[in-house]
VODRENKOL-817530 format. One record per atom (N, C-alpha, C, O): y, x, z; residue in three letters. Coordinates in pm, whole numbers, padded with zeros to 5 digits, always signed. Example, Ala and Ser with C-alpha at 12.3 -4.5 7.8 and 13.67 -1.06 7.14 Angstrom:
-00569+01319+00780ALA -00450+01230+00780ALA -00330+01320+00780ALA -00332+01424+00846ALA -00225+01285+00708SER -00106+01367+00714SER +00003+01290+00787SER +00114+01341+00804SER 
! end
This chain:
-00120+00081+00000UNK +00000+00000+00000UNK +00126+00086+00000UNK +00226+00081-00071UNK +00095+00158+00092UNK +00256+00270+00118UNK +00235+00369-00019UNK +00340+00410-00070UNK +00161+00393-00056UNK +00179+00504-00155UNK +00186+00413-00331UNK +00292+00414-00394UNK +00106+00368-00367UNK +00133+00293-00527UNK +00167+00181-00526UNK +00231+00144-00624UNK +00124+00036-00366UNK +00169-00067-00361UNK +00311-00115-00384UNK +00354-00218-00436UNK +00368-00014-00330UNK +00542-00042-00336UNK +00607-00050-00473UNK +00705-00121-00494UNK +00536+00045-00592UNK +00556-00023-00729UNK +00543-00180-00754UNK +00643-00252-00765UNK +00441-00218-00760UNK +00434-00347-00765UNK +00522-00465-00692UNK +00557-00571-00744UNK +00539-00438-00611UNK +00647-00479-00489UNK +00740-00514-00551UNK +00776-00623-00594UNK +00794-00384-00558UNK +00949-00384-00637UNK +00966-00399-00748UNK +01075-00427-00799UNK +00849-00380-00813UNK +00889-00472-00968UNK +00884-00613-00945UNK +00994-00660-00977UNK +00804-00704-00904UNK +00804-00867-00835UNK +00927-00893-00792UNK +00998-00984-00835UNK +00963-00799-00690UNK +01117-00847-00666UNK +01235-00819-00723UNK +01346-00865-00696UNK +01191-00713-00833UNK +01363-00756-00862UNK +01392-00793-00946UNK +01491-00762-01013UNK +01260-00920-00977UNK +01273-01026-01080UNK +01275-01155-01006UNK +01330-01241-01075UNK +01224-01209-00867UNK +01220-01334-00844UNK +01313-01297-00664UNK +01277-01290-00546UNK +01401-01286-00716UNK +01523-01311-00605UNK +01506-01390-00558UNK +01566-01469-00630UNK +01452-01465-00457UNK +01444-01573-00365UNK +01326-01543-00203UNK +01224-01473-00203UNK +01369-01602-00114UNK +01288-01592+00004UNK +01132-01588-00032UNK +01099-01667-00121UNK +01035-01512+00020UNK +00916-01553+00042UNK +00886-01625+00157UNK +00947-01622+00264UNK +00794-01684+00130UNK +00708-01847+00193UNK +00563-01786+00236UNK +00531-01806+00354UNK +00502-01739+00183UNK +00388-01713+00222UNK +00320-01604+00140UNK +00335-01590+00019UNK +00238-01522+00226UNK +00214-01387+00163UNK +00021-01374+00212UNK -00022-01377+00327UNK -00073-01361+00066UNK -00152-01392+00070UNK -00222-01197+00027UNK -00234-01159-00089UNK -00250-01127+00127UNK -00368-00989+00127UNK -00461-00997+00133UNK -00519-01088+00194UNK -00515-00902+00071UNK -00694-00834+00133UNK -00633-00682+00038UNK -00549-00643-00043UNK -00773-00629+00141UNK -00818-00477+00071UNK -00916-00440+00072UNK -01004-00515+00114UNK -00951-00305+00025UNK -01082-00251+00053UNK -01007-00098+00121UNK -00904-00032+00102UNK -01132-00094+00212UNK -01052+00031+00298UNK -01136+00157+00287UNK -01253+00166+00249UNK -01071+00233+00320UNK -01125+00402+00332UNK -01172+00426+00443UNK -01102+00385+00535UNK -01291+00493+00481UNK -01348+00511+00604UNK -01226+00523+00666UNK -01231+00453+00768UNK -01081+00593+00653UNK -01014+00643+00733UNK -00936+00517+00762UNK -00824+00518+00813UNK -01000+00413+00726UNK -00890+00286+00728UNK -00779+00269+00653UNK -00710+00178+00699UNK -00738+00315+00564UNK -00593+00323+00458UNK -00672+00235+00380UNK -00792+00260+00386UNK -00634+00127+00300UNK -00639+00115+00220UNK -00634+00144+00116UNK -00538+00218+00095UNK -00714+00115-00003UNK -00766+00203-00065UNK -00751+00138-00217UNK -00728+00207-00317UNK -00767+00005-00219UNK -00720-00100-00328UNK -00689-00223-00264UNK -00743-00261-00160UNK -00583-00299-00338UNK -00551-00435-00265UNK -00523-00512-00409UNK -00507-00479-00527UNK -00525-00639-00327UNK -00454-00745-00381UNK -00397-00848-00293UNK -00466-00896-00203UNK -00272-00886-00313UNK -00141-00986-00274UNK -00125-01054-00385UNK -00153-01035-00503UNK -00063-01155-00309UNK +00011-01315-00332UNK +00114-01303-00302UNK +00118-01224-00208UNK +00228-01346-00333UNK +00350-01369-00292UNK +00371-01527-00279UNK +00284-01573-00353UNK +00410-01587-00247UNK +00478-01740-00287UNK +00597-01766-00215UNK +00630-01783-00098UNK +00654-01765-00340UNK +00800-01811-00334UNK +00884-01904-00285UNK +00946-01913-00392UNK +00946-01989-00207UNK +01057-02089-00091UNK +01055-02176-00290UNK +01018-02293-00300UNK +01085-02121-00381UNK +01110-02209-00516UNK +01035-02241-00593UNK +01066-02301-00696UNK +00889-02201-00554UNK +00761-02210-00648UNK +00715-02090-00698UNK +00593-02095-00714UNK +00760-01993-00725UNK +00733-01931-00829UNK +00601-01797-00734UNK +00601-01803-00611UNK +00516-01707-00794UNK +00411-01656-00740UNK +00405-01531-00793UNK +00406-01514-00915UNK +00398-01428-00701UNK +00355-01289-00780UNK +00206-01242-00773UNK +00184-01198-00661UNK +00126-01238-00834UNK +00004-01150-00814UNK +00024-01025-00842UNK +00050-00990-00957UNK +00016-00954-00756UNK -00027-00785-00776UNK -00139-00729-00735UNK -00231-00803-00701UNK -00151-00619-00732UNK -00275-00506-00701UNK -00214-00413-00735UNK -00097-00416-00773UNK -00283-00321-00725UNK -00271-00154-00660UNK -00388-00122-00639UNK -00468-00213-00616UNK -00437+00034-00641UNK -00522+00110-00585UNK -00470+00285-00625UNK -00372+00324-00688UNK -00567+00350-00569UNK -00567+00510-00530UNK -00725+00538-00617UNK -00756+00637-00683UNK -00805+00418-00592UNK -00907+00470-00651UNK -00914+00451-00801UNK -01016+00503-00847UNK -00840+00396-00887UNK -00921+00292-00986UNK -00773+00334-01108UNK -00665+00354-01053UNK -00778+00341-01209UNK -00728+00420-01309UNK -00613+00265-01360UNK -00687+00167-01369UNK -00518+00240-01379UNK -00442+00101-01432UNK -00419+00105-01508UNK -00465+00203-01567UNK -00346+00032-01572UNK -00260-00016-01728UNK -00119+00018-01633UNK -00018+00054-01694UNK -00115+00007-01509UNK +00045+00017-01520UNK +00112-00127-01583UNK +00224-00132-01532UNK +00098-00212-01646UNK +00152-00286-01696UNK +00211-00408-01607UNK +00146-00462-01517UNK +00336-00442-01643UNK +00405-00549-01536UNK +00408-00674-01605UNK +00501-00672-01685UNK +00343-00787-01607UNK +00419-00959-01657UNK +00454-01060-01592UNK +00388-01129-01514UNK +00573-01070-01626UNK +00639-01201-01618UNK +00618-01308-01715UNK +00647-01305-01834UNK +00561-01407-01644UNK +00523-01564-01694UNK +00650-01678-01687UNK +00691-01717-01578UNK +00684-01707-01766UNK +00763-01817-01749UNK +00759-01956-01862UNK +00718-01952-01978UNK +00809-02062-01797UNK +00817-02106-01902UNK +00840-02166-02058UNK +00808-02280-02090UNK +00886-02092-02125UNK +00908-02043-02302UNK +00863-01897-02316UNK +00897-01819-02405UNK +00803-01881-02241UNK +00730-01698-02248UNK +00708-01651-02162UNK +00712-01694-02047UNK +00666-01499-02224UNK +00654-01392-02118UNK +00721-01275-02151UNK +00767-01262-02264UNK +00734-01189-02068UNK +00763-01084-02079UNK +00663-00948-02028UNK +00629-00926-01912UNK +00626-00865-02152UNK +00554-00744-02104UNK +00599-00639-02099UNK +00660-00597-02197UNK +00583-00552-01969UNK +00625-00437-01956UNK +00546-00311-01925UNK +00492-00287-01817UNK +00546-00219-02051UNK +00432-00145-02070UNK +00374-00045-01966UNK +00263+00008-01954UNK +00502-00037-01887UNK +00440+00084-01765UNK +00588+00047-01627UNK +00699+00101-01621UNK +00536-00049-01546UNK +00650-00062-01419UNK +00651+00061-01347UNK +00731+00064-01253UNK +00595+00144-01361UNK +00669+00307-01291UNK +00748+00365-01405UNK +00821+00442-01342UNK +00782+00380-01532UNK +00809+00448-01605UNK +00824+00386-01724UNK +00748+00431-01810UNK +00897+00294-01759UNK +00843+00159-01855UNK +00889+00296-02016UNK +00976+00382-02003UNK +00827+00283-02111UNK +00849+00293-02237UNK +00930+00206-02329UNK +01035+00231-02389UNK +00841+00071-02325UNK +00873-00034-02394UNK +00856-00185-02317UNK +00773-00208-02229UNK +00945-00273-02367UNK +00957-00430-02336UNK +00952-00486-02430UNK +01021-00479-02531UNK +00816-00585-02388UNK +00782-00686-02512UNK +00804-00824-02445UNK +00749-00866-02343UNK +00903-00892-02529UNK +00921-01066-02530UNK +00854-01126-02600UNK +00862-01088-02716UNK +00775-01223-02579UNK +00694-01332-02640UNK +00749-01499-02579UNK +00786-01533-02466UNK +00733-01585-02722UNK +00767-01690-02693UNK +00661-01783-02649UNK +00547-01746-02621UNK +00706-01914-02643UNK +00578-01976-02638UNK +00421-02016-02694UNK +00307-02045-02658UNK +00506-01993-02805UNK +00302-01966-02907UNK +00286-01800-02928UNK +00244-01753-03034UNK +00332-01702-02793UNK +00270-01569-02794UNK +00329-01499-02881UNK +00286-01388-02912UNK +00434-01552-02933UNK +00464-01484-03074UNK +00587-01340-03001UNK +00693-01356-02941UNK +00540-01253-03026UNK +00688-01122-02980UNK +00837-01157-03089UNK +00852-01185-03208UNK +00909-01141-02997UNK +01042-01223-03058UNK +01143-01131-03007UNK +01258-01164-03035UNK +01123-00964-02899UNK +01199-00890-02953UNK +01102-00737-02840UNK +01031-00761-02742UNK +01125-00627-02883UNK +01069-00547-02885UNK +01165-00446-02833UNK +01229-00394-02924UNK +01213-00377-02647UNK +01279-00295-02676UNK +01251-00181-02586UNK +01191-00187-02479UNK +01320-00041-02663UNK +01263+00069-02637UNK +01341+00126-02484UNK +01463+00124-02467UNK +01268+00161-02412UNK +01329+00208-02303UNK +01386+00361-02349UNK +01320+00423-02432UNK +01533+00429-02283UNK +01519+00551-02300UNK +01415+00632-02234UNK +01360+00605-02127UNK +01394+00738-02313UNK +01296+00838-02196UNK +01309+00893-02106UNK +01381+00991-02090UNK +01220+00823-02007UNK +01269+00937-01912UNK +01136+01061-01837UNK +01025+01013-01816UNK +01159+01209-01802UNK +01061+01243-01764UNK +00902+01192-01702UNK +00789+01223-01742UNK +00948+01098-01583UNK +00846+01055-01493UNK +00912+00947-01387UNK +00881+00934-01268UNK +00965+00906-01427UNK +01032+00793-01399UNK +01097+00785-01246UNK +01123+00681-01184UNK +01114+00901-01208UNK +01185+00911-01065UNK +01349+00977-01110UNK +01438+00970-01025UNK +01376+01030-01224UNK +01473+01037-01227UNK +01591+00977-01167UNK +01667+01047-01101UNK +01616+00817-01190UNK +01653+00711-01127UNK +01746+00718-01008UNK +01862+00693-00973UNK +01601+00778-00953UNK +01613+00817-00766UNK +01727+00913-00775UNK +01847+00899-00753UNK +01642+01033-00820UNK +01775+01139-00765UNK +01933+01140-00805UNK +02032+01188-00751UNK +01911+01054-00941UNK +02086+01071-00997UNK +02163+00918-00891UNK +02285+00904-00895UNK +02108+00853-00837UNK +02177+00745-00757UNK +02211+00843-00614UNK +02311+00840-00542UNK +02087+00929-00605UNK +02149+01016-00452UNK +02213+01096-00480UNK +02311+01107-00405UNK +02206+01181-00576UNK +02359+01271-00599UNK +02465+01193-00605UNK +02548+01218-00518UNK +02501+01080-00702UNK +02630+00971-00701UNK +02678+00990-00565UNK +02776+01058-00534UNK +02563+00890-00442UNK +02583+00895-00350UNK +02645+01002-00251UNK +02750+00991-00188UNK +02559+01105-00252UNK +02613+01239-00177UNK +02790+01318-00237UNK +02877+01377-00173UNK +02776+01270-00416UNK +02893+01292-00471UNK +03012+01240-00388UNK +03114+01306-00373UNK +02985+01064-00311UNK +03085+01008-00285UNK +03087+00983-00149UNK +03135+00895-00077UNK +03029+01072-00133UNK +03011+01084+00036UNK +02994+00959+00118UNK +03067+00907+00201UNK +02863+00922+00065UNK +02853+00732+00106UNK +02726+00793+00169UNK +02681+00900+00127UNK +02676+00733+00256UNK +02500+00761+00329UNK +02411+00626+00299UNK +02311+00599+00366UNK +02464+00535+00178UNK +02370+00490+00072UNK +02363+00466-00010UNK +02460+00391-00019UNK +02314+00467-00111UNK +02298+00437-00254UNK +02314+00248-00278UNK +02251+00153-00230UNK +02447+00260-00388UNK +02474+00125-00415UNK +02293+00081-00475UNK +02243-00001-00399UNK +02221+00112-00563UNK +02148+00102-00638UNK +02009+00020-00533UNK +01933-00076-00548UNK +02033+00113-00437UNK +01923+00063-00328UNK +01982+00090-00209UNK +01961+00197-00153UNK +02077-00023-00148UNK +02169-00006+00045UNK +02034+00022+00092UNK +01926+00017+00032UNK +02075+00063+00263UNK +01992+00024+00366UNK +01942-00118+00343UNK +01831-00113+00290UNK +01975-00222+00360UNK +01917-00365+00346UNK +01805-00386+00254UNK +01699-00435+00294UNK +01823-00358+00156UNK +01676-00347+00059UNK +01607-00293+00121UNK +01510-00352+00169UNK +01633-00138+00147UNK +01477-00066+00170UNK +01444-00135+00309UNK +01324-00162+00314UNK +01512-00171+00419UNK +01478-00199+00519UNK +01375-00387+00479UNK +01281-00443+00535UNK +01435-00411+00394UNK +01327-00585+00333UNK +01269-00539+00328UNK +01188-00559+00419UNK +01229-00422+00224UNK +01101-00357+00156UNK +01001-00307+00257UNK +00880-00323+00263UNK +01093-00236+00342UNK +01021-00167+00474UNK +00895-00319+00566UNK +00774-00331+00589UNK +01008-00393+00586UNK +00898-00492+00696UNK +00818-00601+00627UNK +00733-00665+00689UNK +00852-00628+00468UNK +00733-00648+00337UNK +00631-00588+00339UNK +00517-00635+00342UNK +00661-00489+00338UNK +00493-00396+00363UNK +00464-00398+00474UNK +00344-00425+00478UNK +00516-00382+00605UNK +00478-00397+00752UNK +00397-00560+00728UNK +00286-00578+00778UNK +00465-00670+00649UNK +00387-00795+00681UNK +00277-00797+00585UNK +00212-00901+00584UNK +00239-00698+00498UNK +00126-00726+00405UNK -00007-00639+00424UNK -00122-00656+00387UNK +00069-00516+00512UNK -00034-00428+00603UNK -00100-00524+00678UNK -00223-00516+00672UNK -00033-00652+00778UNK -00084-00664+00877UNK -00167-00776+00814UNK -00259-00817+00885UNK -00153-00834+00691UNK -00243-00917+00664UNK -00390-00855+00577UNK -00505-00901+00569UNK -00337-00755+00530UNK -00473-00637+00522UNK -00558-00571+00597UNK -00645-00494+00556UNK -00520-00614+00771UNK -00559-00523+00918UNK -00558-00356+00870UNK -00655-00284+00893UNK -00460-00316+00814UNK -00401-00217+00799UNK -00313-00130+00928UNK -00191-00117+00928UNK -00384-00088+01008UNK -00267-00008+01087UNK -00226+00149+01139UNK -00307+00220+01199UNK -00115+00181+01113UNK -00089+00280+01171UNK -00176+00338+01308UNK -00258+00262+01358UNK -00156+00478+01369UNK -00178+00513+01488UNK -00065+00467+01585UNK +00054+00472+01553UNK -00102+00427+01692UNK -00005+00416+01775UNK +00028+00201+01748UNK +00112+00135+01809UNK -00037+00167+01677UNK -00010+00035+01622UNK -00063-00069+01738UNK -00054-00191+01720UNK 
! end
């Protein structure tokens, strides 16, 4: 969860802006107890539902979709996207666009913390304290529905 889950996470959210309602885990665990692969539910206060997964063991597509209704949207790699494909309602792709390149897709990160450190702010507009701290007790509530715990827990 703490190490590849948080991709998934944050791609779900920073497409369906609204409260979560109910948050549906399991995993499979590592003798050492970490989880090791999962799958979550999200459900949304407005309807709407994220399924994700993650694992450490198991090789992915990487690939992110959004379902809606007159389409979808595919996104070829949510750590590092390449390309975005729109499809309408009879599946048909209706526009195709190229992401710039970037090394390994953390770039992102560091040019928002230099900005930051540039402007002598102690957070990044891109991601305040308040996000990471949602993000932070999101995973604290999806650990605990995985019986996921720290030492000292």
């Amino acid at each position: 969860m703490l190490d590849v889950g948080i991709y998934t996470l944050n791609f779900a959210l920073s497409f369906l802006k609204d409260e979560i309602k109910n948050i549906i885990a399991t995993c499979k665990k590592m003798p050492s107890g970490v989880d090791e692969s999962n799958g979550i539910i999200l459900e949304f206060q407005k309807g709407a539902f994220a399924f994700l997964n993650s694992s450490v063991a198991a090789i992915s597509d990487r690939k992110g979709v959004i379902n809606g209704t007159k389409g979808y949207i595919c996104v070829d790699n949510i750590n590092n996207p390449k390309s975005i494909k729109v499809y309408n309602k009879e599946r048909k792709l209706i526009k195709h666009s190229l992401v710039p390149s970037q090394i390994n897709g953390f770039e992102y990160e560091f040019q928002a913390c230099f900005k930051a450190l540039e402007q002598n702010k102690i957070e990044c507009d891109e991601m305040n304290h308040e996000e990471i701290l949602k993000m932070m007790n999101l995973m604290d509530k999806v650990r605990e529905k995985m019986g996921v715990k720290f030492i000292g827990e």
